[in-house]
PyMOL Python script that loads the backbone (N, CA, C, O; Angstrom):
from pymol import cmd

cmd.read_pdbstr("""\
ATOM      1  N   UNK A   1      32.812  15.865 -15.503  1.00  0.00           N
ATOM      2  CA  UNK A   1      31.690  16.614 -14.971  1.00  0.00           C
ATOM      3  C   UNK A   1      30.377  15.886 -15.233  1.00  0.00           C
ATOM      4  O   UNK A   1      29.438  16.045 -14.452  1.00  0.00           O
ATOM      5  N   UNK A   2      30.253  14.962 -16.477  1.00  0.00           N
ATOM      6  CA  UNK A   2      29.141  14.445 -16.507  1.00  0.00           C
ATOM      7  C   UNK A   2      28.896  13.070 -15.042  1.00  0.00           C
ATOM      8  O   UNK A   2      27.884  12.553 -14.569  1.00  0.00           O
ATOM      9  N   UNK A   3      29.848  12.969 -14.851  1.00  0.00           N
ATOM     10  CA  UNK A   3      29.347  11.559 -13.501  1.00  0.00           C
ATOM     11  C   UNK A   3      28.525  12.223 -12.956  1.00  0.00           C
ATOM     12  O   UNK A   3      27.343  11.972 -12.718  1.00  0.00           O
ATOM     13  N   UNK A   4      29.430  13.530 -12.635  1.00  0.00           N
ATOM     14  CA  UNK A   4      28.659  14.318 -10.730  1.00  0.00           C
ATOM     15  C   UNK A   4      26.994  14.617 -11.476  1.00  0.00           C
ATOM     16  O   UNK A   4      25.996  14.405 -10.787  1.00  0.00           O
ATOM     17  N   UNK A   5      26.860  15.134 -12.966  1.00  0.00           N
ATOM     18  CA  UNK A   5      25.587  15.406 -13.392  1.00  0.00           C
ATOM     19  C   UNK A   5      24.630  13.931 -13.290  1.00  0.00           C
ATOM     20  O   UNK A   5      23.408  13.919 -13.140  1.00  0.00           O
ATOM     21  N   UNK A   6      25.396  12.878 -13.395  1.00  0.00           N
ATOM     22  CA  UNK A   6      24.516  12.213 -13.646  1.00  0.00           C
ATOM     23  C   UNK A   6      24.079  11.320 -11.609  1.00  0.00           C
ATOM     24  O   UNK A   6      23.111  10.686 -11.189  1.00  0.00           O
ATOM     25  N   UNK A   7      24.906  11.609 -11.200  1.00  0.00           N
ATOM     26  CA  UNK A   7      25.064  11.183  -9.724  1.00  0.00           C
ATOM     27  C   UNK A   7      23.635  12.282  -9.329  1.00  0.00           C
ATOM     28  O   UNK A   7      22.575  11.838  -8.887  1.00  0.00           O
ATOM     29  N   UNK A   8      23.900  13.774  -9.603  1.00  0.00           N
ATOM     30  CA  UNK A   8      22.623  14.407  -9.242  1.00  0.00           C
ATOM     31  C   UNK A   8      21.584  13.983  -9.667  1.00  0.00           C
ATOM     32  O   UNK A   8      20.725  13.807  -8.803  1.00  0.00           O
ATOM     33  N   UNK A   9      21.261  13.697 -10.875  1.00  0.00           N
ATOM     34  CA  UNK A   9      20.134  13.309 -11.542  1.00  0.00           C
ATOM     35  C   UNK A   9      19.678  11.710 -10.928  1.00  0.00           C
ATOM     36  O   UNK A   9      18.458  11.565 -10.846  1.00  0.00           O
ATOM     37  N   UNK A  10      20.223  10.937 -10.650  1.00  0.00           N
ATOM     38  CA  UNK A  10      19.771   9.834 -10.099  1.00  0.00           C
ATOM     39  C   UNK A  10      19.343  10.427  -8.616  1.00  0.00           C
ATOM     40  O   UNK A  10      18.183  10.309  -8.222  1.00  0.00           O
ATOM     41  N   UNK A  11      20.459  11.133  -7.748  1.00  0.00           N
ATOM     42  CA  UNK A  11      19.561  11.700  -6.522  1.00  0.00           C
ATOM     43  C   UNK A  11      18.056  12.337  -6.305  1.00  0.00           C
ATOM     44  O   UNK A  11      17.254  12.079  -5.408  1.00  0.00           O
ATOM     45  N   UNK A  12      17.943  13.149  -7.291  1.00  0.00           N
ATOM     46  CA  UNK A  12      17.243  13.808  -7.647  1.00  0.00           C
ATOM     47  C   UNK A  12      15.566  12.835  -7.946  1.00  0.00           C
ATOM     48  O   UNK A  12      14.392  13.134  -7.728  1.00  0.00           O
ATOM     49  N   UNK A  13      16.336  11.431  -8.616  1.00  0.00           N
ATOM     50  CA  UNK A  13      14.809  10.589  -9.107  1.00  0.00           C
ATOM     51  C   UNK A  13      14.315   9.758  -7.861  1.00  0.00           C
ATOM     52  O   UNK A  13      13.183   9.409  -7.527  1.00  0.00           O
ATOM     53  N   UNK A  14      15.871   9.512  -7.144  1.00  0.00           N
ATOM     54  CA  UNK A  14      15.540   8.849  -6.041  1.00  0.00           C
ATOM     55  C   UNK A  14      14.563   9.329  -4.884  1.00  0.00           C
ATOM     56  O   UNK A  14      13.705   8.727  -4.238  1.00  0.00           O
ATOM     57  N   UNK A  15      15.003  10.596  -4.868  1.00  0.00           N
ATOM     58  CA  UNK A  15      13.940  11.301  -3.472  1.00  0.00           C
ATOM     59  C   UNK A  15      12.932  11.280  -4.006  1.00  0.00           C
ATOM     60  O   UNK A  15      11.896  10.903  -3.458  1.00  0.00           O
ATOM     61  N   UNK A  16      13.009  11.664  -5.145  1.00  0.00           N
ATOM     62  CA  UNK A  16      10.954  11.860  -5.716  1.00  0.00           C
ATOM     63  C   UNK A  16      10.134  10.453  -5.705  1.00  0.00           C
ATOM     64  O   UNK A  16       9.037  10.339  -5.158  1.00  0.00           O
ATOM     65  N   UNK A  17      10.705   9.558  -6.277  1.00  0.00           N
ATOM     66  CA  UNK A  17      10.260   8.401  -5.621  1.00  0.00           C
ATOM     67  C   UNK A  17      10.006   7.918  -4.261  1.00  0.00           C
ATOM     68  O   UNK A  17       8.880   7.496  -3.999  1.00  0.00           O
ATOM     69  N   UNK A  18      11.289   7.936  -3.007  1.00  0.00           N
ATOM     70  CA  UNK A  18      11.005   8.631  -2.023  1.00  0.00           C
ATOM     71  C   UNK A  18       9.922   8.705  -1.331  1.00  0.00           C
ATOM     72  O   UNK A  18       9.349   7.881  -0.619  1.00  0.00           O
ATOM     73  N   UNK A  19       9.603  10.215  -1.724  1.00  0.00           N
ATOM     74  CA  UNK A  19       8.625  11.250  -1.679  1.00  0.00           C
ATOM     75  C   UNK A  19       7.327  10.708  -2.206  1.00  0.00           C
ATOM     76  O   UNK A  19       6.398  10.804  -1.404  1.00  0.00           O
ATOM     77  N   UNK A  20       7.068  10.206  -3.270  1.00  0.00           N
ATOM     78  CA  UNK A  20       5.663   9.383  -3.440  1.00  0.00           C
ATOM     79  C   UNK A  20       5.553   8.025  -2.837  1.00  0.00           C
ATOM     80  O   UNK A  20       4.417   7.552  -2.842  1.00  0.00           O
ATOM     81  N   UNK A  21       6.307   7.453  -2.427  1.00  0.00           N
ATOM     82  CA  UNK A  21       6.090   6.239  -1.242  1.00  0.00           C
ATOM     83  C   UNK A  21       5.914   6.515   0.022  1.00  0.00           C
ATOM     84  O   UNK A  21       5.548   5.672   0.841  1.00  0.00           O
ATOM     85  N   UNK A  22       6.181   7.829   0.316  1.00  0.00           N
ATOM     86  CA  UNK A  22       6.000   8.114   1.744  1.00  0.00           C
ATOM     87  C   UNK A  22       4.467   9.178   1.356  1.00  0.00           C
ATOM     88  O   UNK A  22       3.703   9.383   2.299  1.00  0.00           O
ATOM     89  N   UNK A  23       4.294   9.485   0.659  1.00  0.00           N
ATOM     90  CA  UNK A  23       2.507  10.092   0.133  1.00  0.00           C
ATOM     91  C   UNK A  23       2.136   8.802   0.199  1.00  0.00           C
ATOM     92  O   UNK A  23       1.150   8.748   0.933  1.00  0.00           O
ATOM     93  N   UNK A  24       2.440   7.698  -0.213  1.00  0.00           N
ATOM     94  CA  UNK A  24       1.206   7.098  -0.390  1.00  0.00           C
ATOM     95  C   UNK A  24       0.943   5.851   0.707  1.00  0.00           C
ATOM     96  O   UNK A  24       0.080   4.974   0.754  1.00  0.00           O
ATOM     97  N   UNK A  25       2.410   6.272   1.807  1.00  0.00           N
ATOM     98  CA  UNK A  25       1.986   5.096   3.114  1.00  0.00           C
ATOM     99  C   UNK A  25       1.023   6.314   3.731  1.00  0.00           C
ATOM    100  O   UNK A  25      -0.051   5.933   4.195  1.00  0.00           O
ATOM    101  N   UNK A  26       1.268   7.540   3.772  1.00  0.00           N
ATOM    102  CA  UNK A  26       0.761   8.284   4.611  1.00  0.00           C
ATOM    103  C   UNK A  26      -1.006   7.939   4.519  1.00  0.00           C
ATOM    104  O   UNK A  26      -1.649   7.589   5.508  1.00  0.00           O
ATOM    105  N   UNK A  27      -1.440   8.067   3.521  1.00  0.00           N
ATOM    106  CA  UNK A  27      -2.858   7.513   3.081  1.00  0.00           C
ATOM    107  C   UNK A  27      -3.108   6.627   4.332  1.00  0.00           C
ATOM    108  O   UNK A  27      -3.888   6.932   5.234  1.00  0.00           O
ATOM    109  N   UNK A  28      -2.388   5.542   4.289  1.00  0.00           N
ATOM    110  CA  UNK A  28      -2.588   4.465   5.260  1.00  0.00           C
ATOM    111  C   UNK A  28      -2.077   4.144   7.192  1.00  0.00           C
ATOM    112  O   UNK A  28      -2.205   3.217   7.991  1.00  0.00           O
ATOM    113  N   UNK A  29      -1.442   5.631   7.201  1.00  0.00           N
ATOM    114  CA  UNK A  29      -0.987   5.787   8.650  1.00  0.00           C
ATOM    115  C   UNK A  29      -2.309   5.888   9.656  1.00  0.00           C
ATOM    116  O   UNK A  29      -3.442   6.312   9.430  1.00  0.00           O
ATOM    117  N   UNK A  30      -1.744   5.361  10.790  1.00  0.00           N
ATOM    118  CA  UNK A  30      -3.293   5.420  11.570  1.00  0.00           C
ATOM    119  C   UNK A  30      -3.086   6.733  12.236  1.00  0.00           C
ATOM    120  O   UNK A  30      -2.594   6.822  13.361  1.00  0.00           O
ATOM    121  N   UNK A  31      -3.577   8.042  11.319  1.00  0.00           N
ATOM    122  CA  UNK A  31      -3.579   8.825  11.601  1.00  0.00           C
ATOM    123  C   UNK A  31      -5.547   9.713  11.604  1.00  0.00           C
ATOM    124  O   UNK A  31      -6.498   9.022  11.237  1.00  0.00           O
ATOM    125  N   UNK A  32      -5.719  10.903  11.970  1.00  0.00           N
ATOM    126  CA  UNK A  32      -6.920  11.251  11.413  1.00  0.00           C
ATOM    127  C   UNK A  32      -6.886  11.379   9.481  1.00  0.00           C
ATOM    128  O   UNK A  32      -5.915  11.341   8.726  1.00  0.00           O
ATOM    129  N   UNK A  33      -8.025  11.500   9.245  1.00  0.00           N
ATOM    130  CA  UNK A  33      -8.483  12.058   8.165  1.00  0.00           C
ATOM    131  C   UNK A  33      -7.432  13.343   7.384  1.00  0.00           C
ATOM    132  O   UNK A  33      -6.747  13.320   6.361  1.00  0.00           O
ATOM    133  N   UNK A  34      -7.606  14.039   8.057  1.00  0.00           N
ATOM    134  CA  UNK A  34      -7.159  15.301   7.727  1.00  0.00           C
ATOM    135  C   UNK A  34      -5.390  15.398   8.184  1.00  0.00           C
ATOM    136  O   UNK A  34      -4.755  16.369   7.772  1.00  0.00           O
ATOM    137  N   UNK A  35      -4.873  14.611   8.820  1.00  0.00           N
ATOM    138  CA  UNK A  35      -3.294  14.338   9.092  1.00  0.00           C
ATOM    139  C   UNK A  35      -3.169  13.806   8.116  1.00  0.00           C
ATOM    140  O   UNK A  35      -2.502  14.466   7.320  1.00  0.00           O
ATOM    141  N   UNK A  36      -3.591  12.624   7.655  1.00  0.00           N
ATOM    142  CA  UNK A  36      -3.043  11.812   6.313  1.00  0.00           C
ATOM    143  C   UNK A  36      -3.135  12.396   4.615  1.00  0.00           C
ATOM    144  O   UNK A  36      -2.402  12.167   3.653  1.00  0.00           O
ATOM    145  N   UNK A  37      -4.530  13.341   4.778  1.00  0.00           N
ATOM    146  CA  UNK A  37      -4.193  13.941   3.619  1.00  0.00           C
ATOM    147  C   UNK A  37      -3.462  14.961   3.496  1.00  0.00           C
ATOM    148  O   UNK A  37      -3.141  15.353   2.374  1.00  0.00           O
ATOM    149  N   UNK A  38      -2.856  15.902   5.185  1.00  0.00           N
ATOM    150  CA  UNK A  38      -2.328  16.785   4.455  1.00  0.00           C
ATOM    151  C   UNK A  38      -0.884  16.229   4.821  1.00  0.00           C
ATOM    152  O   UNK A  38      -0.155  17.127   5.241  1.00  0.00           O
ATOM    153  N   UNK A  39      -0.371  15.155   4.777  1.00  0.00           N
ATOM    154  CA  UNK A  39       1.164  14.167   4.812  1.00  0.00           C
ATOM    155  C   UNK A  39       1.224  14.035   3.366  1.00  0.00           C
ATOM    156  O   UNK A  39       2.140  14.418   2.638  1.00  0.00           O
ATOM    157  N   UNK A  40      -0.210  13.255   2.921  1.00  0.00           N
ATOM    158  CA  UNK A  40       0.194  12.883   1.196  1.00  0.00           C
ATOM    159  C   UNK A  40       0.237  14.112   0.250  1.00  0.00           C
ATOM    160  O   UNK A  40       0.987  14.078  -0.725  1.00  0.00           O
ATOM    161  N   UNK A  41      -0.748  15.487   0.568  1.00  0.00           N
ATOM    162  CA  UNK A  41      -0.341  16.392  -0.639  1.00  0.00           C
ATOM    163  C   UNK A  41       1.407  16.913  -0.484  1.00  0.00           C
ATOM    164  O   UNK A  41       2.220  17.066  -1.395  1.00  0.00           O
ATOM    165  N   UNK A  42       1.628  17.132   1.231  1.00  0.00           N
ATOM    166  CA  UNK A  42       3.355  17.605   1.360  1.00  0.00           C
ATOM    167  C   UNK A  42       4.295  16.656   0.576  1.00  0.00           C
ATOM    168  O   UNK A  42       5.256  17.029  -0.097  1.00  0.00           O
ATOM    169  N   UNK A  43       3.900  15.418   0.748  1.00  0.00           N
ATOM    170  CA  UNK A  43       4.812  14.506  -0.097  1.00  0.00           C
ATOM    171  C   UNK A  43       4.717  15.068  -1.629  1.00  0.00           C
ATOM    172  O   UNK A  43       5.663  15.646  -2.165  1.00  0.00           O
ATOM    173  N   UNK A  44       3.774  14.887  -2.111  1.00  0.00           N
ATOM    174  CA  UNK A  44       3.017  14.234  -3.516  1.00  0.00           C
ATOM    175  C   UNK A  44       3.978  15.931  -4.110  1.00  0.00           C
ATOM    176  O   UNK A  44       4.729  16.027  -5.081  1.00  0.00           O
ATOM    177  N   UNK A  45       3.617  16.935  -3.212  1.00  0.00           N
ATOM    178  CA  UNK A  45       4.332  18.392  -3.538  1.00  0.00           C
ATOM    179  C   UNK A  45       5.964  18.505  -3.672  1.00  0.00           C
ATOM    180  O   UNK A  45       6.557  19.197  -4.499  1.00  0.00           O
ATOM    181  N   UNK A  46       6.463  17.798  -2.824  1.00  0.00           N
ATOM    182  CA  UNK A  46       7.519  17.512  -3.180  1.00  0.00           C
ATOM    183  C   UNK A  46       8.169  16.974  -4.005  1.00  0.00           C
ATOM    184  O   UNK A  46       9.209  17.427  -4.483  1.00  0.00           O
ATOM    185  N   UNK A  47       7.561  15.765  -4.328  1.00  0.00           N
ATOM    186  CA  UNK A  47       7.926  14.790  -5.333  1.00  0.00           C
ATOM    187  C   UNK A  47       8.018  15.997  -6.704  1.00  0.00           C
ATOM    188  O   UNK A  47       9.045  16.100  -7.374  1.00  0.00           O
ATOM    189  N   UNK A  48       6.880  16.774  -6.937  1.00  0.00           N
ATOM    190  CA  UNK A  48       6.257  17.440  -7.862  1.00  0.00           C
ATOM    191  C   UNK A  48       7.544  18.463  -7.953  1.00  0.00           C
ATOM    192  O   UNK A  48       8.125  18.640  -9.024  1.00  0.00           O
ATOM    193  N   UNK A  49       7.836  18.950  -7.052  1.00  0.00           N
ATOM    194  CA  UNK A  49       9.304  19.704  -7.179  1.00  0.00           C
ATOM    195  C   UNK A  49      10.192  19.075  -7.368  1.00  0.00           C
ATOM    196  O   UNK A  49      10.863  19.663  -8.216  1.00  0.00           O
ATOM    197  N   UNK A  50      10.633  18.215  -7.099  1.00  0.00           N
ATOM    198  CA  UNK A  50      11.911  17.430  -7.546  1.00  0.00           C
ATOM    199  C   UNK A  50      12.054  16.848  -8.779  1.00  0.00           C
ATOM    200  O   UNK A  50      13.112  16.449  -9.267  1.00  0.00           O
ATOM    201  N   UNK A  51      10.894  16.808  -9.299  1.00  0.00           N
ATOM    202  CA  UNK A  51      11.115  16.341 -10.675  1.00  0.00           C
ATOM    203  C   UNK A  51      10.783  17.403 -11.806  1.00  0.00           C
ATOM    204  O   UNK A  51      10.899  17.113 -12.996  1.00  0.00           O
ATOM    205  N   UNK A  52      10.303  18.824 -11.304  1.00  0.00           N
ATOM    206  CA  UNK A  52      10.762  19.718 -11.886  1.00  0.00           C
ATOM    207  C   UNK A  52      12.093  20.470 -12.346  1.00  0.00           C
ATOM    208  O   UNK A  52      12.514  21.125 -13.299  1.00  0.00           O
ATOM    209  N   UNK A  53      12.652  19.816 -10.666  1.00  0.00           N
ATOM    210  CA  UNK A  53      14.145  20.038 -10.639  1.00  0.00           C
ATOM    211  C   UNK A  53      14.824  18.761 -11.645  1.00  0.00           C
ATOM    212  O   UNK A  53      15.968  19.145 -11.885  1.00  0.00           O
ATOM    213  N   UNK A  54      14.716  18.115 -11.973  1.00  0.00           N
ATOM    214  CA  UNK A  54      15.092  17.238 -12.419  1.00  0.00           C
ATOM    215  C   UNK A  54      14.615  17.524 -14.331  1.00  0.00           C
ATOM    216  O   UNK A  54      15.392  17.454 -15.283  1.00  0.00           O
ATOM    217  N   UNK A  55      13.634  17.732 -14.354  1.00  0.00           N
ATOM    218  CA  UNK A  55      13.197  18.056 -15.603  1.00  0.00           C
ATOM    219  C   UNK A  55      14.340  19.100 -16.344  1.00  0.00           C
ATOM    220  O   UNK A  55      15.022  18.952 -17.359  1.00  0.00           O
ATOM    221  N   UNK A  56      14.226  20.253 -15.338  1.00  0.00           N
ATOM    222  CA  UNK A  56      15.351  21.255 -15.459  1.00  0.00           C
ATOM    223  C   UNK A  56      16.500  20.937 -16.129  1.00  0.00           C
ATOM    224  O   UNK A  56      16.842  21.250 -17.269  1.00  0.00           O
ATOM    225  N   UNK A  57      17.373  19.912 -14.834  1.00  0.00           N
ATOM    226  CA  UNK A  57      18.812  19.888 -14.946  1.00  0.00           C
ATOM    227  C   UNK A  57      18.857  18.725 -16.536  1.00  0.00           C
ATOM    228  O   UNK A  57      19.751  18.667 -17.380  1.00  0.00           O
ATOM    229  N   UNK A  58      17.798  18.080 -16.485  1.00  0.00           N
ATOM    230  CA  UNK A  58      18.320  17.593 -17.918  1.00  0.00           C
ATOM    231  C   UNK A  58      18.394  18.581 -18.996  1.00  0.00           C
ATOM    232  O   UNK A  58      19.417  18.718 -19.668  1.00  0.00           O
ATOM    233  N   UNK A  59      17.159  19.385 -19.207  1.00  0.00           N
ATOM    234  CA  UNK A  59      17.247  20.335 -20.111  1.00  0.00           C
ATOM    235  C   UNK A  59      18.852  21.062 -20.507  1.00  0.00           C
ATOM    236  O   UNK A  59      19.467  21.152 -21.570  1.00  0.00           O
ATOM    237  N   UNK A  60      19.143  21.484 -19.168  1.00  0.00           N
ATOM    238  CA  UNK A  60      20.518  22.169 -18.643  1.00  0.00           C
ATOM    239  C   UNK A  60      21.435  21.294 -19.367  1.00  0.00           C
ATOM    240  O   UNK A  60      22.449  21.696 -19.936  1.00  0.00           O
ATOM    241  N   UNK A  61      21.038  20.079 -19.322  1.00  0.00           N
ATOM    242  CA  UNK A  61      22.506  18.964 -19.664  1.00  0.00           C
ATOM    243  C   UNK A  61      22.827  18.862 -21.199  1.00  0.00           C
ATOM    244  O   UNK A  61      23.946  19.078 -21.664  1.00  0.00           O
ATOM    245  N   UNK A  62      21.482  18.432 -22.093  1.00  0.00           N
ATOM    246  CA  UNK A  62      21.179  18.794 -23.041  1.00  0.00           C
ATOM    247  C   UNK A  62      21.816  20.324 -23.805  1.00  0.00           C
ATOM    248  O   UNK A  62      22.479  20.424 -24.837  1.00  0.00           O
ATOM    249  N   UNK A  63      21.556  20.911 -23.299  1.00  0.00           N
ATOM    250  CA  UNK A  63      21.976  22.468 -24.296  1.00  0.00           C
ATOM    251  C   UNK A  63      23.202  22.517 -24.194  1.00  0.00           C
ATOM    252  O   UNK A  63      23.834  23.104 -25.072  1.00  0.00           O
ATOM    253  N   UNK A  64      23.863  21.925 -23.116  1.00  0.00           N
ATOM    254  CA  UNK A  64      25.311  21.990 -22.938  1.00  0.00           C
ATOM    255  C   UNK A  64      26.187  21.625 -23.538  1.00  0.00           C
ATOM    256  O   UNK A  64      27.334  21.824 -23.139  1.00  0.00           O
TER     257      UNK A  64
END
""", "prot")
cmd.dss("prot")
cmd.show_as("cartoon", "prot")
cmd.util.cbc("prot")
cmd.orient("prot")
């Protein structure tokens, strides 16, 4: 059971990383003003959840 935990937990770091590379091309898309910042907070928000989720499941792994 620990692989599949640890298979999640790498998924888990991967998207959030991901998720802040695609915040921070968005900055630079030739988009307006206001498209690009609200691309990088949806990213940057996500990221921010996933590594809550991630914060979590270690905790979870830990007590176990």
């Amino acid at each position: 059971m620990s692989h599949l935990n640890t298979l999640i937990l790498r998924s888990l770091e991967g998207r959030a990383a991901a998720h802040r590379a695609m915040a921070k091309a968005a900055l630079f898309a030739d988009s307006s003003a206001r498209t690009r910042l609200n691309r990088y907070n949806h990213h940057q928000n996500q990221a921010k959840a996933l590594d809550a989720r991630l914060a979590a499941a270690k905790r979870q792994e830990v007590q176990a």
